[in-house]
LUMFIVEX-750568 format. One record per residue (C-alpha): residue in one letter; x, y, z. Coordinates in steps of 0.1 Angstrom, whole numbers, plus 5000, padded with zeros to 4 digits. Last residue first. Layout:
<recs>
aXYZ/...
</recs>
This chain:
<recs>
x215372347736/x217472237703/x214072157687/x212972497687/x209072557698/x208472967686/x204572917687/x203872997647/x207573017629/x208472667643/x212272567644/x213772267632/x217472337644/x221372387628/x220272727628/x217072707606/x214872407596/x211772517594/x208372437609/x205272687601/x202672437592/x200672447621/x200772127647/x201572347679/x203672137693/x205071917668/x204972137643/x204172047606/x206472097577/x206672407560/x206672427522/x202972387509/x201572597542/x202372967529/x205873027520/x205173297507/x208173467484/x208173827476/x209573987445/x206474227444/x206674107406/x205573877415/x204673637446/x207373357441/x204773017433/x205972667452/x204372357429/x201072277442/x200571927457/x201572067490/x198072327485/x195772027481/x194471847452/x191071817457/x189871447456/x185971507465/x184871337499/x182971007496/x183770927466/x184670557475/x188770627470/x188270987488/x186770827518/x189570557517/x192170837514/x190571037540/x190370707565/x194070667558/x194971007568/x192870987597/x194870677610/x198270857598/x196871147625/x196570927648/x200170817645/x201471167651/x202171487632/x202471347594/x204871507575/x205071517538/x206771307518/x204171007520/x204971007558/x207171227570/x207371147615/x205871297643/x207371497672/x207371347709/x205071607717/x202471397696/x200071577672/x196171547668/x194471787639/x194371477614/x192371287640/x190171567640/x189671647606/x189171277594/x186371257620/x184871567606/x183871397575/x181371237591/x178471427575/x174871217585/x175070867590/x174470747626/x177070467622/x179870627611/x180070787645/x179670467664/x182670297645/x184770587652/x183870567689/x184270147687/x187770207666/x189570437690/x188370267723/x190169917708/x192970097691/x192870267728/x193369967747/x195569727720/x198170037715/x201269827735/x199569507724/x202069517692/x200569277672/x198069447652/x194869507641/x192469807635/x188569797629/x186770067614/x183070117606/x180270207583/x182070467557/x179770527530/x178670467498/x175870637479/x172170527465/x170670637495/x172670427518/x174970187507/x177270067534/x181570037536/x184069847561/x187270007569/x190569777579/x193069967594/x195969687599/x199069817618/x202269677611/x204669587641/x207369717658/x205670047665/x207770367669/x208570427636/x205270367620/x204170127597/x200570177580/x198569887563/x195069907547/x192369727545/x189769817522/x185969767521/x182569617511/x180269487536/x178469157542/x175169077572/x174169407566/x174269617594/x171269867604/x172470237607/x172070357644/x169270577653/x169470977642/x170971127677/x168971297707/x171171607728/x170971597761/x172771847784/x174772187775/x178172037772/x176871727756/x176071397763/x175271177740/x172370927733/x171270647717/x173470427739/x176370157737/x176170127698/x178469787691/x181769767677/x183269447657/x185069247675/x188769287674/x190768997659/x194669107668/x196768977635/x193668937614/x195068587590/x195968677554/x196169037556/x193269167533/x194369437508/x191769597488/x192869877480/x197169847488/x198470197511/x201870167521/x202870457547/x206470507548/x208170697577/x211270407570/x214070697558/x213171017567/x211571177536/x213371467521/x214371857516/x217771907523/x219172017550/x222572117555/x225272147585/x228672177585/x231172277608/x234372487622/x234372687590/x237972777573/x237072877541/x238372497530/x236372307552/x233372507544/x234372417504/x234372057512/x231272027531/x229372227500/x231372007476/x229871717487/x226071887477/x227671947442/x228871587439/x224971437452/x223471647427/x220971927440/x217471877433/x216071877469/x217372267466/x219772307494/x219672517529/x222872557548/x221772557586/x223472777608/x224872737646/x228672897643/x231372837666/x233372957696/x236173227691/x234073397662/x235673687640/x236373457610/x233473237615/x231773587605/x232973547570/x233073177566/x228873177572/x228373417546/x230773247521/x228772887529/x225573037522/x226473227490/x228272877479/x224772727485/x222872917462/x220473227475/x216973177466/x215472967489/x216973167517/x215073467510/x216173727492/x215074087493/x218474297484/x217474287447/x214774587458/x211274537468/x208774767442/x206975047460/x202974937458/x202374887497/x204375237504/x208175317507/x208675357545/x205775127562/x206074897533/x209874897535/x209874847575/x207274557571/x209974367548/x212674427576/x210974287600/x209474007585/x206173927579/x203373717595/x199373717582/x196973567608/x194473317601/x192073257621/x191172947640/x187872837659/x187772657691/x185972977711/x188873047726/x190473107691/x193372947678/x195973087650/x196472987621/x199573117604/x200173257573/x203573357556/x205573707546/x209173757535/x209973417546/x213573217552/x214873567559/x218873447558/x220373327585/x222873497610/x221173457637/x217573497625/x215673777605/x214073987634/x210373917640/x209274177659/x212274067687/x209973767699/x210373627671/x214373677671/x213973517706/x212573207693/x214573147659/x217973297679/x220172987676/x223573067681/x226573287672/x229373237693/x231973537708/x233173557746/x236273287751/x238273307781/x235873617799/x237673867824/x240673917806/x244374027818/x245374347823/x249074427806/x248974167782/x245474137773/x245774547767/x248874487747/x246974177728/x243974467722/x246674677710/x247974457683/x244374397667/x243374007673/x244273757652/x247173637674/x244473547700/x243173287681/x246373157671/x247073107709/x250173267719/x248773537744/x246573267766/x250273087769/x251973367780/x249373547802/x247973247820/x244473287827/x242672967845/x240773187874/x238973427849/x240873787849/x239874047882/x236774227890/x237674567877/x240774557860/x239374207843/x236374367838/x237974677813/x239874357796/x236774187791/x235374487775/x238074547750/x237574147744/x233674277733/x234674587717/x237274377692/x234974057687/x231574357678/x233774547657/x235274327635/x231574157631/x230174497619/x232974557595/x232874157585/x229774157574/x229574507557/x232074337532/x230574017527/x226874177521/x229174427497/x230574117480/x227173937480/x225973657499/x222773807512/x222374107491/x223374427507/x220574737504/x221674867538/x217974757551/x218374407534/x221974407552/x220574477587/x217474217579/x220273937570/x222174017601/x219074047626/x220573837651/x224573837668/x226973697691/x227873677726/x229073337737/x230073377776/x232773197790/x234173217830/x236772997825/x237372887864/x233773067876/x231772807842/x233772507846/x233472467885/x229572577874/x229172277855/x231272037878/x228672147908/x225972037888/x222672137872/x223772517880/x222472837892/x222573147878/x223773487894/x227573477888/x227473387856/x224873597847/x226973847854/x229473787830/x226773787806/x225474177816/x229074337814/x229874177780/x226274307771/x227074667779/x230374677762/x228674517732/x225774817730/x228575047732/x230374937705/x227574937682/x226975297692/x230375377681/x230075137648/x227175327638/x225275087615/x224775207579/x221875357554/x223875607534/x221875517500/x218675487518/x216575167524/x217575237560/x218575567575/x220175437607/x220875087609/x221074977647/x217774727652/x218574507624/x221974417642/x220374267673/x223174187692/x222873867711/x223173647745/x224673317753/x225573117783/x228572837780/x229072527798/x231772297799/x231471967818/x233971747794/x235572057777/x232872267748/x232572317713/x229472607713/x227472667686/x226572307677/x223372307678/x223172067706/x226172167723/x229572057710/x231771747716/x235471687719/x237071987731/x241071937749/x241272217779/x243872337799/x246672507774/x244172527740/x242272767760/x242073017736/x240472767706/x241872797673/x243772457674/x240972287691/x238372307669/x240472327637/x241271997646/x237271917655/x235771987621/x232571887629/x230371747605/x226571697607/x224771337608/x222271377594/x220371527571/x218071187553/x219471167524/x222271387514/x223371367553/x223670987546/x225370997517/x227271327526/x228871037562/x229070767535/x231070927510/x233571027538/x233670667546/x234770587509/x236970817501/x238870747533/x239270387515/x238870147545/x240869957573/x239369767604/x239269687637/x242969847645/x243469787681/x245370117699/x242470147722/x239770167690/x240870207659/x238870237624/x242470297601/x241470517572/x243470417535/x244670727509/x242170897481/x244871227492/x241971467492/x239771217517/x243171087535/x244171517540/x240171497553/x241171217573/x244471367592/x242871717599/x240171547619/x236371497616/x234371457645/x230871317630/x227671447642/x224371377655/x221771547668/x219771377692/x216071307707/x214971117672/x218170827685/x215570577664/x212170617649/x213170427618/x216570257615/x217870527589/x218770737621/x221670497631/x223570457594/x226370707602/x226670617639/x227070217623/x229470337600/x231370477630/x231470137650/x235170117646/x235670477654/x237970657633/x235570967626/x235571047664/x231971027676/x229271277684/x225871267700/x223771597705/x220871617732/x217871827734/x214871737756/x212171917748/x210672157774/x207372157793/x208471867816/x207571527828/x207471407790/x210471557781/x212671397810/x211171067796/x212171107759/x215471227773/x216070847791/x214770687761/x217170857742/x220470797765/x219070447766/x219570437727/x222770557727/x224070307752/x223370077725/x225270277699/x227870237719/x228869937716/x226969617728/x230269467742/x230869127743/x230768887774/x233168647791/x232468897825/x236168957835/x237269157808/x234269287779/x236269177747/x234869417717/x231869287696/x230269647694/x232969927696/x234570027730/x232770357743/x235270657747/x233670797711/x230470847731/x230871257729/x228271407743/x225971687743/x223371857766/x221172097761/x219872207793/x216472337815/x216872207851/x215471857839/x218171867813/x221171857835/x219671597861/x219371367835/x222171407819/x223971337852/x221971017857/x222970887827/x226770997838/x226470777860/x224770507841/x227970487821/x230670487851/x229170167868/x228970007834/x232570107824/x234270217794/x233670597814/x231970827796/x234071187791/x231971487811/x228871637798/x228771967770/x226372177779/x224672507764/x222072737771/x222772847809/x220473057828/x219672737849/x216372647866/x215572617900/x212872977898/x213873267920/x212273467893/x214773747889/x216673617857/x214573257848/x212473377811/x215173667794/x217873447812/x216873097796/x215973287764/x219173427754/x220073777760/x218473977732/x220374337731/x218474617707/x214974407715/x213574827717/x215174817754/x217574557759/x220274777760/x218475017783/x217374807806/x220874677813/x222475047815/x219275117843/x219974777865/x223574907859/x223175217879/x221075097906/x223174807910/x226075017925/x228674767937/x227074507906/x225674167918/x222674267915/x222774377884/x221874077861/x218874037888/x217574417884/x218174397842/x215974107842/x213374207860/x212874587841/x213474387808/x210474177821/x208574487832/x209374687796/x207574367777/x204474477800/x202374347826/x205574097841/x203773917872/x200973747850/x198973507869/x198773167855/x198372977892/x202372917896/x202673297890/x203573427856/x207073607846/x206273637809/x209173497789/x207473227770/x203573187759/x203373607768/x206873717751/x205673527722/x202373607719/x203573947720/x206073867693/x203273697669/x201074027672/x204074247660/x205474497682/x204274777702/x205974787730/x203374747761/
</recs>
């Protein structure tokens, strides 16, 4: 097996290893699962021998990552799509035509797809619905069913449904988009974002009046200003929704003559035509420095070349061997035939180069390596296009006179000219979090390190956990090179550290050499003043950026958890009965095993009640807990939880007589609190107290540890996210640790970031976006 890190191989084996439908392992080693994939991507080759060996070699040593899809469904004969990324077609203002294209999504993700759309087609709430004397609902209702419908797909599958909503930023019910995720629990399976045009943000600089219109009716008039202060209000908040600048969109894009974009993938790395689809595949820049940490460390541009001549050859010919949700998807995919190759490892490369992130030489050496990888990759297409012939939808005038394609080095437009091209668009950078893992921990996409070195828990057969130090590439390279005592030089930043402008100059550099878009996340201190965090939208629409996207350190708005001692709600909502011992004994795994007998109740108790909301639940939720004295010190007796939302009666019920018969037998029940806290829901949890709390059992067991705490129970230590974030010194390294991730909704470790446009979890490699 390659010898990577112990996180990649976990990797490789939780998600790319070719397994039987029983568990068995078909792949044995990493260099069997390049060997699969390289024989299906060459199949369709004359001689497939000779390619199958080109492919392997590329991907040897993680130097080309295709995208996950293809690394995990190439040669497995398996229904699923090699695609990443979907845009569906327009919505019909119809219902007929709207639960259609439900249907459509569904069948699109069930096969593996993030889908977006663009529900800016939808007549606003309160519109005239023709013929029935009704109004509309708008389409923030249809919205919601779009999310129940993904909820659904996700829980009869293994993968998270990924979906990204956007709206045209003179929509009538666009204040209402803006505002939809404050409403808590609701539209948590999408990404939204606003299409912003030209025309407003000329309003925004010119403090002019925005017309809301819908089907040539104006609904309503307001301040630019002010709607563009709502949209940074909101993301300032809670981060959403994103910004796409859609103009610039569709002015730069090569097939400006047959295709008009209006939504983006759910990371928004690929603007895509109703039914577009677009694969995607990377060059692992960390993996090409020769000499590293030395003062002629560099990346051969002719072997970079190479590598992107190879990979242009292996994405084409994916197209040609996946299979597609639908036949519109893969109409759009032979017609256009667009691949998004792009790159990982760029903050590592620079590290190794001695570039700081964001810095004029980190700039510089950004744009060489990018240069190279957009002209070898449309050289390549050109070489195809002899070969196998140009993508269906080439016209050689109007291809030639886009703006994008007027960028390009003079003799790459002759060869376009005098060839054709194989591929209509070919360069995106996405999401790598998973597959950069995978790659022995890569830095990823074009993101900065977001941690030098952090600890994850990781689980035992046995039940236990042990923790498990994870680095980064680059940073184990140094030690390995320079020794555990060798000072890290002022290229080791993480992405705490940089400012936004040097995030926002980064990501206009590459934007410069990418036909699609960019998927990155621009990370800001909580601290930052609303005016400076507007100016981070403002300046990426000056540079030239296609989008935005932040995150800022927050509670989601309505994850509260209101905690009163002594609270009694006037009237028990739901009266329970209190819980009754139904044996003396359990069983065990290994038979029989004889408990203490029951604590005797007095006919009064002390104790709390305490109310938790949570997103999903309508109604409050009453945990009242009832106290004893035993030997001189209280303790927990038993629970009883009301409500009014009969949709958890059965196992509130079941939940409270097992905790109740715990507490009962005395003895250390603190465990209870541990494994409530330990449960997590796939659908994702919510923040809670600002922190995030993994499911709503796990806010029951947070609420029994308060009370526990409260009655002295359990000692109040402070814990680690109470601790304010220490740098390591003077190795100059910063661990994360657990107080700055957020919980995972999968794996429920502290390892979840927000990376890429996408929370994505350092531990098992789970990625929001699918």
């Amino acid at each position: 097996m390659t010898q990577v890190a112990a996180i990649s191989q976990q990797i490789w084996d939780m998600k790319y290893r070719f397994k039987t439908a029983e568990g068995e392992p078909v792949d044995k080693t990493i260099a069997d699962t390049w060997r699969r994939v390289a024989v299906s991507l060459a199949s369709v080759e004359k001689d497939a021998d000779l390619w199958a060996e080109r492919f392997h070699d590329a991907m040897a040593d993680f130097k080309m990552l295709p995208a996950g899809r293809i690394i995990s469904g190439a040669g497995t004969e398996r229904r699923v799509t090699m695609f990443n990324c979907f845009v569906m077609g327009d919505i019909p203002d119809d219902m007929e035509g709207i639960f259609e294209h439900l249907k459509q999504a569904a069948l699109t993700m069930q096969q593996g797809g993030g889908i977006g759309y663009d529900f800016s087609t939808i007549r606003p709430k309160g519109a005239p619905v023709k013929g029935v004397g009704a109004d509309a609902s708008g389409p923030l209702s249809f919205m919601d069913v779009w999310d129940a419908m993904c909820r659904t797909i996700m829980s009869a599958g293994s993968r998270r449904g990924a979906m990204m909503a956007t709206m045209r930023c003179d929509h009538p019910d666009i204040e209402a988009f803006i505002d939809a995720k404050r409403e808590a629990g609701r539209l948590r399976m999408f990404n939204l974002s606003v299409l912003v045009s030209d025309a407003f943000m000329q309003a925004v600089k010119d403090n002019s009046d925005w017309e809301l219109v819908f089907d040539g009716t104006v609904y309503k008039s307001m301040p630019a200003r002010a709607l563009w202060d709502k949209i940074m209000r909101a993301t300032y908040a809670y981060a959403e929704p994103g910004v796409i600048f859609i103009d610039r969109i569709n002015r730069l894009n090569n097939l400006w003559y047959c295709e008009s974009i209006h939504a983006t993938n759910p990371c928004g790395e690929q603007p895509l035509p109703p039914y577009g689809v677009c694969l995607l595949g990377s060059i692992n820049l960390a993996k090409l420095v020769s000499d590293p940490f030395e003062g002629n460390a560099r990346i051969d541009l002719d072997r970079l070349g190479s590598l992107v001549r190879t990979a242009v050859r292996m994405m084409d010919n994916v197209i040609d061997v996946s299979r597609f949700p639908l036949p519109m998807h893969e109409h759009e995919a032979k017609s256009k035939r667009r691949i998004g190759l792009g790159i990982t490892g760029l903050a590592d490369a620079l590290i190794l180069c001695g570039a700081r992130y964001g810095g004029k030489q980190a700039v510089t050496l950004t744009k060489q390596w990018l240069a190279a990888v957009r002209r070898e990759a449309y050289l390549a297409s050109v070489e195809l296009a002899k070969e196998k012939g140009a993508f269906p939808l080439y016209d050689t005038e109007k291809y030639l006179s886009g703006e994008n394609i007027q960028t390009l080095d003079a003799d790459v437009q002759a060869a376009i000219a005098e060839h054709g091209i194989r591929n209509a668009l070919l360069t995106s950078i996405a999401p790598t979090g998973t597959i950069s893992l995978f790659a022995d921990n890569v830095s990823s996409g074009l993101e900065p390190v977001f941690s030098f070195t952090y600890t994850r828990q990781v689980l035992q057969p046995d039940g236990t956990r042990r923790q498990e130090e994870v680095s980064d590439y680059a940073y184990r390279l140094f030690r390995r090179l320079k020794g555990e005592q060798a000072p890290l030089p002022a290229a080791f930043v993480d992405a705490q550290s940089l400012t936004p402008a040097e995030h926002v100059v980064m990501q206009a550099a590459v934007q410069t050499f990418i036909d699609s878009s960019i998927s990155k996340t621009i990370n800001v201190p909580e601290s930052i003043a609303f005016e400076d965090f507007r100016d981070v939208y403002e300046k990426a629409y000056e540079l030239g950026c296609k989008g935005c996207t932040t995150y800022r350190p927050n509670d989601i708005t309505g994850s509260v958890l209101t905690v009163k001692k002594d609270e009694k709600p006037a009237e028990p909502e739901l009266p329970l009965n209190a819980p009754k011992p139904q044996a003396e004994d359990f069983l065990e795994a290994g038979g029989v095993v004889h408990l203490t007998k029951p604590l005797d109740r007095p006919e009064a108790l002390p104790g709390s009640t305490f109310k938790v909301r949570w997103p999903d639940s309508e109604h409050a939720m009453y945990i009242t807990i009832n106290d004893i004295i035993q030997d001189g010190r209280r303790r927990p007796f038993e629970v009883f939880i009301n409500s009014k939302n009969m949709e958890h009666f059965a196992w509130t019920v079941g939940l409270t007589r097992m905790i109740s018969a715990v507490f009962r037998r005395g003895g250390d029940v603190a465990f209870v609190v541990e494994e409530l806290k330990a449960v997590f829901d796939p659908r994702g949890g919510q923040w809670m107290r600002g922190r995030y709390v993994p499911s709503l059992l796990a806010a029951i067991g947070d609420v029994i540890e308060r009370h526990m705490i409260n009655i002295g129970f359990l000692p109040d230590s402070k814990t680690a996210r109470d601790e304010p974030d220490r740098v390591a010194e003077p190795k100059q390294v910063v661990n994360l640790g657990e107080s700055r991730l957020r919980h995972c909704p999968k794996c429920n470790q502290p390892s979840l970031v927000r990376s890429e446009g996408c929370d994505s979890c350092l531990s098992c490699g789970y990625s929001k976006c699918g």
